[in-house]
C-alpha positions as CSV (number, residue, x, y, z in Angstrom):
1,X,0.0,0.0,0.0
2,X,3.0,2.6,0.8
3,X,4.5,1.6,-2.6
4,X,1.1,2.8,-3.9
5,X,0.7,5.6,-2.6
6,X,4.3,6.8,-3.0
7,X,4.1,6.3,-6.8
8,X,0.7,8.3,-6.6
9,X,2.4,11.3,-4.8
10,X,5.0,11.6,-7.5
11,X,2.9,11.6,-10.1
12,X,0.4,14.2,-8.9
13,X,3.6,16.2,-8.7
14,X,4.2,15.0,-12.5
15,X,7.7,12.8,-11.8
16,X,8.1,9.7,-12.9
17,X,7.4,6.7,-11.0
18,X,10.6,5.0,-11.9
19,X,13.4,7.1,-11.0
20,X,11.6,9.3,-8.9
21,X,13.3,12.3,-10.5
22,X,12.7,12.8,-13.8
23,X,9.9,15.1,-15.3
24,X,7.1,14.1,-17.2
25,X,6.4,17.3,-18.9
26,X,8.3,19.5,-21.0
27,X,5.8,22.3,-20.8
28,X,2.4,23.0,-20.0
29,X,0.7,20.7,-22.3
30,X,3.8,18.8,-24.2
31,X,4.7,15.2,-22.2
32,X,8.2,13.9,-22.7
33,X,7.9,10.7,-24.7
34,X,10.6,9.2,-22.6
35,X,11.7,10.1,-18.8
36,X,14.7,12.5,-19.2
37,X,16.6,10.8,-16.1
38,X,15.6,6.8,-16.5
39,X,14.9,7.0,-20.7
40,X,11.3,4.7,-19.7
41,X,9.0,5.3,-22.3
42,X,6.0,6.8,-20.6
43,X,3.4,5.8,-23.0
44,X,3.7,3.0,-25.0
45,X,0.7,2.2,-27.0
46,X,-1.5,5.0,-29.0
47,X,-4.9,5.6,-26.9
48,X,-3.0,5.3,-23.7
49,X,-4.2,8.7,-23.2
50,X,-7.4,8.0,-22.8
51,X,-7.1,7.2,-19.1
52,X,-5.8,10.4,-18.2
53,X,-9.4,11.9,-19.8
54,X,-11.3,9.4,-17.4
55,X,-10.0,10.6,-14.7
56,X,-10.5,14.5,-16.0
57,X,-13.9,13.7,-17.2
58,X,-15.0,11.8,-13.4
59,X,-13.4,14.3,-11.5
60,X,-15.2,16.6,-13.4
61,X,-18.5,15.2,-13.2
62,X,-18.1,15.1,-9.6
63,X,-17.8,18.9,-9.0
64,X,-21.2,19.2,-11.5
65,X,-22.5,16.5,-8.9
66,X,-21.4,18.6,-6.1
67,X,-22.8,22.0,-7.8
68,X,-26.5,20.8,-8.9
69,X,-26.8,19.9,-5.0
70,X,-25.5,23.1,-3.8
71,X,-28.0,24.8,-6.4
72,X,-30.7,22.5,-4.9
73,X,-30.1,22.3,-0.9
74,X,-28.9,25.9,-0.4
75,X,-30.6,29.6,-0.9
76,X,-27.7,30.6,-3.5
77,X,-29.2,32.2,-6.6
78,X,-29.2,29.2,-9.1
79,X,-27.6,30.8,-12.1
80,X,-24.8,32.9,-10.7
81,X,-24.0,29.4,-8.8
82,X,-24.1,27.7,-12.0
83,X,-22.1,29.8,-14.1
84,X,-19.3,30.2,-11.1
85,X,-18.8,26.4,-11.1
86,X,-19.1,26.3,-14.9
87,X,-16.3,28.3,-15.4
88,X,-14.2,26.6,-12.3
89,X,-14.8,23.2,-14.2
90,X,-13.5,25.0,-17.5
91,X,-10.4,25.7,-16.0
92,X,-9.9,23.8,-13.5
93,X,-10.5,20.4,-16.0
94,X,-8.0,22.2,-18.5
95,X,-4.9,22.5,-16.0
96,X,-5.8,19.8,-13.7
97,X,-5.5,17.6,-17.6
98,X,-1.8,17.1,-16.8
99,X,-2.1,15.7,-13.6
100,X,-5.0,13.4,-14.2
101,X,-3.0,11.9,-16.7
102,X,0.6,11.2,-15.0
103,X,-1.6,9.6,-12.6
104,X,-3.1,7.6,-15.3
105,X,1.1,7.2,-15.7
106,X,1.1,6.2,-12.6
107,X,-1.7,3.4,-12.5
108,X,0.1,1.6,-16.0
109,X,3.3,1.8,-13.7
110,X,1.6,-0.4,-11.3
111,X,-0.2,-2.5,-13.2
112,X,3.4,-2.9,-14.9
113,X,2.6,-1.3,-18.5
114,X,5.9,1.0,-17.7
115,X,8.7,-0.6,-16.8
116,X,12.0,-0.2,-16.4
117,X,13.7,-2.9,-19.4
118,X,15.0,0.4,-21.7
């Protein structure tokens, strides 16, 4: 469970799981195709990306979740409430992108889809 949680923690904080030192991303929105410390190839199949939009898109629907019962159980005007959380979702789901995927990095890591063999 530590080992777990410890390869969680470095990818939230976009490192690689491998060598625990390496960066995933180049920029804001360019991933390296290979660690720059350990050379492991971070994604190796084409649609691998699609995990790290699962995680973006139930994250996601989780703060609508947690908006439609604020609009409903409290005395907040509906559409100012609605449009703040709109727009937090909007942003938020377009930086938090990064992270959701190395996290996705970090479940094919331990399901052993990354390893270390380069």
């Amino acid at each position: 469970m530590i080992r777990v949680l410890r390869v969680f923690w470095l990818t939230f904080w976009l490192t690689c799981p491998a060598c625990q030192r390496g960066r995933m991303f180049r920029s804001l929105f360019v991933m390296n195709v290979r660690c720059p410390v350990c050379n492991v190839i971070f994604e190796r199949d084409k649609g691998e990306v699609t995990g790290g939009m699962a995680i973006n898109s139930v994250l996601m629907c989780l703060i609508a979740i947690v908006g439609a019962v604020l609009s409903i159980t409290t005395d907040i005007p509906t559409a100012p409430l609605l449009l703040s959380i709109g727009t937090f979702m909007a942003i938020f789901g377009i930086l938090f992108y990064r992270h959701a995927r190395s996290l996705w990095i970090g479940v094919l890591y331990l399901t052993g889809s990354i390893n270390e063999d380069v």
